[in-house]
C-alpha positions as CSV (number, residue, x, y, z in Angstrom):
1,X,41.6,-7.3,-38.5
2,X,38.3,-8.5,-37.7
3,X,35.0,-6.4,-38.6
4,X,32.8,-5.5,-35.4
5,X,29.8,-7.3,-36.2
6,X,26.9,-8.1,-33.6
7,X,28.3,-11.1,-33.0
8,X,27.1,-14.2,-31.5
9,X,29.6,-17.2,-32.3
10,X,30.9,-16.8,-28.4
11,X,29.5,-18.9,-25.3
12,X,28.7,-18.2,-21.7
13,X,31.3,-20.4,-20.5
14,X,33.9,-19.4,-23.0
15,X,33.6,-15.3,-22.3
16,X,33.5,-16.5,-18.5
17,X,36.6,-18.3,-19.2
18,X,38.6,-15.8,-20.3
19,X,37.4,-12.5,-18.1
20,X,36.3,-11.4,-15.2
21,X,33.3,-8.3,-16.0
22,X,32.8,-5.9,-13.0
23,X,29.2,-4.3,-13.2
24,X,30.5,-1.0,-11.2
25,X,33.7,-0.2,-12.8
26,X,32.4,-1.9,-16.4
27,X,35.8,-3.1,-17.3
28,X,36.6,-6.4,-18.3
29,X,39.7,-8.1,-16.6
30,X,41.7,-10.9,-18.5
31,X,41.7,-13.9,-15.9
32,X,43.7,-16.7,-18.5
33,X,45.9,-16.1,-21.2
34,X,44.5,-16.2,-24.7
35,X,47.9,-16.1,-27.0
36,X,51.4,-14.7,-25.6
37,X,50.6,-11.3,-26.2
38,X,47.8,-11.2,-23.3
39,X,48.4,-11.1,-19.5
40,X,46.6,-12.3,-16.7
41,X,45.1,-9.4,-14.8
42,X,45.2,-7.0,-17.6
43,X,42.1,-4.6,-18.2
44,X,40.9,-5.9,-21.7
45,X,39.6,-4.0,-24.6
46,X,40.7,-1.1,-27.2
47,X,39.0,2.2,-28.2
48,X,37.4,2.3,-31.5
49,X,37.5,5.4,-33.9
50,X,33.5,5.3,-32.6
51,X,34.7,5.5,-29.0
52,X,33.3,2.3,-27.7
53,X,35.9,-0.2,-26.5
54,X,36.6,-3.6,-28.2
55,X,37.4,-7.1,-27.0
56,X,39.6,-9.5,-29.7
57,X,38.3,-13.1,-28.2
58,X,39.3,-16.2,-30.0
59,X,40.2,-13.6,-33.1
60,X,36.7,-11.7,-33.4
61,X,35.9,-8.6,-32.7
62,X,32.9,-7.8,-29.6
63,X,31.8,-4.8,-28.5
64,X,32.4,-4.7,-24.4
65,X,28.8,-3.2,-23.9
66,X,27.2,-6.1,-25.7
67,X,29.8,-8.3,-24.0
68,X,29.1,-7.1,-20.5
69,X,25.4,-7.7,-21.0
70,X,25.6,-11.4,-22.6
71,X,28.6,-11.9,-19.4
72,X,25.7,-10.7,-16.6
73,X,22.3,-12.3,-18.6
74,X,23.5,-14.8,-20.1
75,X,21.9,-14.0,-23.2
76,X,22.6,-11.9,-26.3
77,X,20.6,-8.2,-26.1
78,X,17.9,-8.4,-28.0
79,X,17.9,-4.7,-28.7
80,X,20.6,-2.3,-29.3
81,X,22.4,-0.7,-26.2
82,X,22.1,2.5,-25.1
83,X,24.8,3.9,-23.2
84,X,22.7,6.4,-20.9
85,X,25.2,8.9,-20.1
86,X,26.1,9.1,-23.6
87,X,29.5,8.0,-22.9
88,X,30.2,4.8,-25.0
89,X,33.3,3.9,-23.5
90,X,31.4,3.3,-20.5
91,X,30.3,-0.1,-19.6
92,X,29.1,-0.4,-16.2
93,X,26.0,-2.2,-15.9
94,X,23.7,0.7,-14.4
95,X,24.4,2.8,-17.9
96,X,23.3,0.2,-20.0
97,X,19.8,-0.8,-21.3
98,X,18.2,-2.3,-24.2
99,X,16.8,0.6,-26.3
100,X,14.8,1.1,-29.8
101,X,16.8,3.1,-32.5
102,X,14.5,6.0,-31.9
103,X,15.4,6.0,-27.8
104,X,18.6,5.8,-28.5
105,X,19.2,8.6,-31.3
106,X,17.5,10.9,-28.5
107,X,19.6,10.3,-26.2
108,X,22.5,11.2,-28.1
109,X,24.1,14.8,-27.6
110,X,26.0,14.6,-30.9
111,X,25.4,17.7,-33.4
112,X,25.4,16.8,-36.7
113,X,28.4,17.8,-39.1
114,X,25.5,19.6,-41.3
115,X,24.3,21.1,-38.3
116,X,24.8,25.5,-39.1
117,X,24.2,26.7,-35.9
118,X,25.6,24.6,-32.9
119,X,22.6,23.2,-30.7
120,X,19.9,20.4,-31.9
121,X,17.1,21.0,-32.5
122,X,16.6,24.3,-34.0
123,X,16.4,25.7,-37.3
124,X,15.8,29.4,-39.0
125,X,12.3,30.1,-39.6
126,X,10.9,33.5,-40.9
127,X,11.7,36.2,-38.0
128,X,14.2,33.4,-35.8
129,X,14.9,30.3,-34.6
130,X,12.4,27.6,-34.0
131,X,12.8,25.0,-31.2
132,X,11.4,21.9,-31.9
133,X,11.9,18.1,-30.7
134,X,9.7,14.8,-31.6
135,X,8.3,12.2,-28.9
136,X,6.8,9.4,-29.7
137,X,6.6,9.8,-33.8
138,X,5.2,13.5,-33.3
139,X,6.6,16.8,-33.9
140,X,6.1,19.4,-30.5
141,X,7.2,22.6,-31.6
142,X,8.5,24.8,-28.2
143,X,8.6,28.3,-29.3
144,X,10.2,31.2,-31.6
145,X,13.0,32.2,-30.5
146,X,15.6,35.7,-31.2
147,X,18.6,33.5,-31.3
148,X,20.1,30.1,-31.5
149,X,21.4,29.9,-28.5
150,X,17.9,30.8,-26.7
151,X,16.1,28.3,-29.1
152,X,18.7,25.7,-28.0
153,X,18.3,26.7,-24.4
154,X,14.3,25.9,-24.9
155,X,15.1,22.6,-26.8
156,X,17.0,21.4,-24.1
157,X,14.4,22.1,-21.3
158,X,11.9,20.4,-23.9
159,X,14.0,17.5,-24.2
160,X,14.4,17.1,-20.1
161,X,10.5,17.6,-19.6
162,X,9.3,15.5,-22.3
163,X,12.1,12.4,-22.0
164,X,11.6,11.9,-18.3
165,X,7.7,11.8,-19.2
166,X,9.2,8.7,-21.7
167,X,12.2,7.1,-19.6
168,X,12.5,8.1,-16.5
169,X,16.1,6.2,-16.3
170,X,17.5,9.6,-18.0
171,X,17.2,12.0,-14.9
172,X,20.9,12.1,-14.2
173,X,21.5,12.9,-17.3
174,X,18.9,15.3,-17.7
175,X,19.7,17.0,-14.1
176,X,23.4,17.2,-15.9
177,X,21.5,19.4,-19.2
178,X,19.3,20.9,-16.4
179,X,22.9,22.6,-15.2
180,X,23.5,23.6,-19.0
181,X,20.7,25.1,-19.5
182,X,20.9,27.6,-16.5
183,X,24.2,28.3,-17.9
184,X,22.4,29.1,-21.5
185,X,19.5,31.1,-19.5
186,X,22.5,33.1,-17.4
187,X,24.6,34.5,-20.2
């Protein structure tokens, strides 16, 4: 099987050809038969193991996000995408925008595997738990904390304050960590 690559071998008119890309629902509808084992109508695409969805066309492998972007610009991103609800399975074209590496890795909810205590953007200093995030190549340190939990509470609230200040595309998701952190703050 084909590596996913960021590809650009495929044209306009050929991905145009083949699908049909709807920017509210993000999905990509076959609309001609490619080999006997696709159907007109069928919703294209497969999950990865990384949870973004690929598209086989003319036997390579595209990414849907990257494909849904060339499909509506007609040209390549010339960034990486960020999927701005953090879900990378979805590819509507309101949660997609051209990003640096460093906007996207904050935007990313993931905790490490390393990661000993559960939240991002803590660790154990002398007497508790330090919350601490970085904007714009420099470190903001947000308090001393008693426990992880209330030093991940702060690095959230950090992270909704200090992001908006940077992209102000995030609020939804930020009004969704806004939620979690009242939960944090309540128990």
């Amino acid at each position: 099987m084909s590596k996913l690559k960021f590809k650009k071998n495929l044209s306009h008119f050929r991905l145009r050809e083949l699908f049909y890309y709807s920017p509210k629902t993000g999905l990509f509808t076959r609309i001609k038969e490619q080999n006997r084992k696709t159907k007109v109508g069928e919703i294209a695409g497969s999950l990865t193991l990384g949870g973004y969805i690929a598209i086989k066309i003319d036997k390579e492998l595209y990414f849907a996000h990257r494909l849904a972007w060339f499909y509506t610009f007609e040209e390549w991103p010339e960034f990486p995408l960020d999927h701005i609800n953090g879900a990378k399975s979805d590819n509507r074209l309101a949660n997609l925008r051209q990003t640096d590496s460093v906007e996207n890795s904050q935007n990313s909810m993931r905790i490490p595997s390393k990661n000993k205590f559960g939240f991002n953007g803590i660790r154990r200093v002398k007497g508790g738990f330090e919350a601490a995030l970085t904007v714009a190549n420099c470190r903001i340190s947000l308090g001393k904390f008693d426990t992880p939990e209330e030093a991940g509470a702060a690095y959230l609230i950090g992270r909704a304050k200090y992001h908006v200040a940077i992209d102000p595309n995030h609020r939804a998701i930020q009004a969704d960590e806004g939620l979690f952190v009242d939960f944090l703050i309540e128990k």
